[in-house]
C-alpha positions, 0 to 999 in steps of 0.5 A: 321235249324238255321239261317246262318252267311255269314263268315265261322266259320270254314275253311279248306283248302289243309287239308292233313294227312299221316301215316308212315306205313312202316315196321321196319327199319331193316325189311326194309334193309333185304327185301329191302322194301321202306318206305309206307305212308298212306294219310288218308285224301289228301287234302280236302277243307270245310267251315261251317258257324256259326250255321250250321251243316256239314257233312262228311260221307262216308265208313269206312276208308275214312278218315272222323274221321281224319279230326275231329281229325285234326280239334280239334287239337288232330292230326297234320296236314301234310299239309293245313290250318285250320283257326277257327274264322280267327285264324290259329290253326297250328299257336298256339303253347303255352298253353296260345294261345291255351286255348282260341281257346280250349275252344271254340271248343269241341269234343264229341266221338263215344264211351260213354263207353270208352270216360268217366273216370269210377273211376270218378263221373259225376260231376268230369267228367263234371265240368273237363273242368271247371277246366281246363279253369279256368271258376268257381272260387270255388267248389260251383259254379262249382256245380251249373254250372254242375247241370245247365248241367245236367237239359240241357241235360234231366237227374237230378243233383241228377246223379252227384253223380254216376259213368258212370257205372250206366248208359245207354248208352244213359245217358253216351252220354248225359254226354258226350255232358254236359261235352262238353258244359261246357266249353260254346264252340261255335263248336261241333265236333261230331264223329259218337255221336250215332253209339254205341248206341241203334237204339231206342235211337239214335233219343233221343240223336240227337234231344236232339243235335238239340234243343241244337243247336237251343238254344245255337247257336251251329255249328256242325262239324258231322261225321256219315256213317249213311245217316238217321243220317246225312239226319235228321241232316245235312244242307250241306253233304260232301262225302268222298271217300279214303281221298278226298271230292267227293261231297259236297251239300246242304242236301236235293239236295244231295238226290234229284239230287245226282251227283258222282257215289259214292254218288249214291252207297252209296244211292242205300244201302237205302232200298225202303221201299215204293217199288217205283221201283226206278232204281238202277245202280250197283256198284261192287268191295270194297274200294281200299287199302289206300296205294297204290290207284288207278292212276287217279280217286280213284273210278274208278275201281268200277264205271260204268261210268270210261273211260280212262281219269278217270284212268289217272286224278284226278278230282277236286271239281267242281261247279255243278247244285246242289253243288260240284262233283268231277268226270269227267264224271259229267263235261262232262255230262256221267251220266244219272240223277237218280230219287230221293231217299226217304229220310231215317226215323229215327226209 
């Protein structure tokens, strides 16, 4: 991976989103319900260096695609601090604030077939934030500047003059990232880039994204449920858990000596494919209901190692050998260590 800064690019602090998700109002006065929120993401905390690229990964539903919308300013934030560059993002609130920031930061979505303008050409398409920040002076030039784009991410400027119904899936996404880096951004929120795609082009396109980190001195914010994906990706993992980091490590300590019970659930769904005999604990139940979790800690119905001071305290993210955890049964040394898990291979 590339070199790393000291100062953070990007810093999370107290990060909170809720949802009202109550029933009509008048529904509500005849059945006499209260008023139910859904705390999508409750707090989490997460710095990512320049040049570096984190992950959150976790179960669908776990809040991590909230947090990339809450980065990128498309939600707002219910609570906590996003601070980018040291610029407090909730502290920008007119147009001529916001654009600098904007431009630095850009979004590539999950779905290439929804997230381009079907009755716009590939050149409309990529040159839009041109536009929009002022960036090129004429036609010409905006032009040249999409053709430059479209070289950087494999396909040919002769593609400008098609529409995204010509193209693969795998060719969208590639349109995708050129229309996100013509705005020249330093940070890249990457929301599940490859989960709509072919598994043979998935490594196509994140390579692709690797090697344009590498040369332009990218950051990546990645969101993935995919542990192949993160693993070939990531230099740090953050495991979120309804709403709340439950781990956070280096990528390569995250799959040797990974410490909360979820993370290990969530590794034991690798197949050992070289048949190493690893143990595996298991670990029964599904995700609780996000409007009304469990007291104490939010795992603690499925997890083998739970006793009463889980179902009755949150834990919070503590130092540990290897990283961050939140658990009580890491603090108090509970869980017996695991061998390490082979790490996933991209097809």
């Amino acid at each position: 991976m590339s070199e790393l800064a000291t100062e953070p690019l990007l810093k999370v602090s107290g990060l909170a989103r809720y949802f009202d998700v109550s029933r009509p109002w008048l529904a509500r006065m005849i059945e006499r319900l209260p008023r139910q929120t859904l705390k999508a993401v409750d707090g989490i905390d997460f710095e990512i260096a320049k040049g570096e690229t984190f992950s959150l990964v976790g179960e669908s539903g776990c809040g991590k695609s909230t947090v990339a919308r809450l980065v990128v300013s498309l939600y707002a934030a219910t609570k906590g601090t996003i601070l980018f560059d040291g610029v407090d993002l909730s502290k920008l609130h007119t147009r001529t604030d916001i654009a600098p920031v904007r431009r630095r930061m850009q979004m590539i979505f999950q779905d290439p077939y929804a997230s381009l303008n079907p009755r716009w050409r590939v050149a409309d398409i990529v040159a839009e934030p041109l536009r929009a920040f002022g960036l090129e002076a004429d036609d010409a030039a905006r032009r040249k500047r999409v053709d430059e784009l479209l070289r950087q991410v494999g396909l040919s400027p002769a593609d400008a003059d098609k529409y995204p119904h010509e193209f693969s899936g795998g060719q969208r996404q590639r349109i995708s990232i050129a229309r996100a880096l013509s705005s020249n951004p330093e940070f890249l929120v990457c929301d599940e880039p490859t989960s709509a795609l072919d598994v043979s082009v998935q490594s196509q396109i994140l390579n692709l994204m690797k090697d344009l980190q590498k040369r332009l001195g990218l950051t990546y914010l990645f969101i993935s449920h995919n542990l192949a994906v993160v693993y070939h990706v990531s230099d740090r993992i953050g495991v979120m858990y309804l709403g709340r980091l439950c781990e956070v490590a280096d990528a390569h300590d995250l799959f040797a000596k990974p410490q909360h019970p979820y993370t290990r659930l969530l590794l034991d769904t690798i197949p050992d494919l070289e048949m190493t005999g690893r143990e595996r604990v298991p670990v029964a139940g599904e995700v609780p209901n996000p409007i009304n979790p469990p007291t104490g800690c939010a795992f603690h119905p499925r997890c083998p190692f739970a006793e009463d001071r889980c179902r009755q305290e949150a834990p919070v993210l503590r130092q540990t050998e290897s990283g961050l955890a939140a658990c009580h049964a890491v603090e108090e040394g509970r869980i017996p260590a695991t061998e390490a898990v082979t790490p996933p291979q991209l097809p």
